[in-house]
C-alpha positions, 0 to 999 in steps of 0.5 A, a space after each residue: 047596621 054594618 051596611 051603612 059606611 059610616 059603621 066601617 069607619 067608626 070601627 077604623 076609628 076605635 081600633 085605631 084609637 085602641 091601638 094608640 094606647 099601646 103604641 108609640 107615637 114619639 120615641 126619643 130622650 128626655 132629660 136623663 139618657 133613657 130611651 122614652 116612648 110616648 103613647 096614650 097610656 104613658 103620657 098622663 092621666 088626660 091623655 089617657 082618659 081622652 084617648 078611652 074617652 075617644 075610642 068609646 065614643 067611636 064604638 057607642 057611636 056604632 049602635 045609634 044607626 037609628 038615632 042619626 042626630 045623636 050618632 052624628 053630634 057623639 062623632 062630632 065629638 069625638 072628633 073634637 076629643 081626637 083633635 085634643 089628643 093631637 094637640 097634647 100629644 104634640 105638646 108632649 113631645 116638646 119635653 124631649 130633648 131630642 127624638 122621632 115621631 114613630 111610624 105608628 103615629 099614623 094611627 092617631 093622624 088617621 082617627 079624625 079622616 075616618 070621623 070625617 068619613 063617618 060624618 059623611 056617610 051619616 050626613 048621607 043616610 040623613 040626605 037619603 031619608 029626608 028625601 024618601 019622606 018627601 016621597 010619601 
């Protein structure tokens, strides 16, 4: 399990997506003269959920080394589920008046890369045992 790379990258990809929930990704001013941030646990509920939703799929994704069909298509989903987290974090930020994307926004950029890899690196083991089953 932890020899194959795709583990490596499902596990970037959950803590990366743990981290988001605590960590800014857009800091600024709404309409009143407070000093917002916003990250997953504070943007709304769908934000929240989607970004649980999109760690969880990362770690389940880990232990399914045996079934690569289904560890492929829950990465393939939580790829989609990060896309969407993206898109409404942006859509977020769109109710500041003014203000900054953070440094560690690069964490919720970085999570669809490390699904990109992992579907690589299991798209690769399939590759590996379809041609040793031709061997036999």
């Amino acid at each position: 399990m932890i020899q194959r790379i795709q583990t490596i990258w499902l596990l970037l990809a959950a803590a990366a997506s743990f981290a988001s929930l605590k960590l800014s990704f857009y800091s600024g001013k709404k309409d009143t003269a407070l000093f917002e941030q916003l990250s997953g646990s504070n943007g709304g509920f769908l934000l929240l959920v989607l970004s649980v939703a999109v760690a969880l799929l990362a770690v389940v994704s880990i232990f399914l080394f045996k079934n690569r069909k289904l560890q492929m298509r829950l990465t393939l989903a939580g790829l989609v589920a990060q896309l969407v987290v993206l898109f409404l974090y942006i859509q977020q930020t769109a109710t500041f008046t003014e203000g900054t994307y953070t440094l560690t926004s690069i964490f919720s950029f970085v999570i669809p890369v490390f699904f990109i890899l992992a579907i690589l690196g299991i798209r690769k083991d399939e590759k590996l045992i379809k041609s040793m089953d031709r061997l036999r």
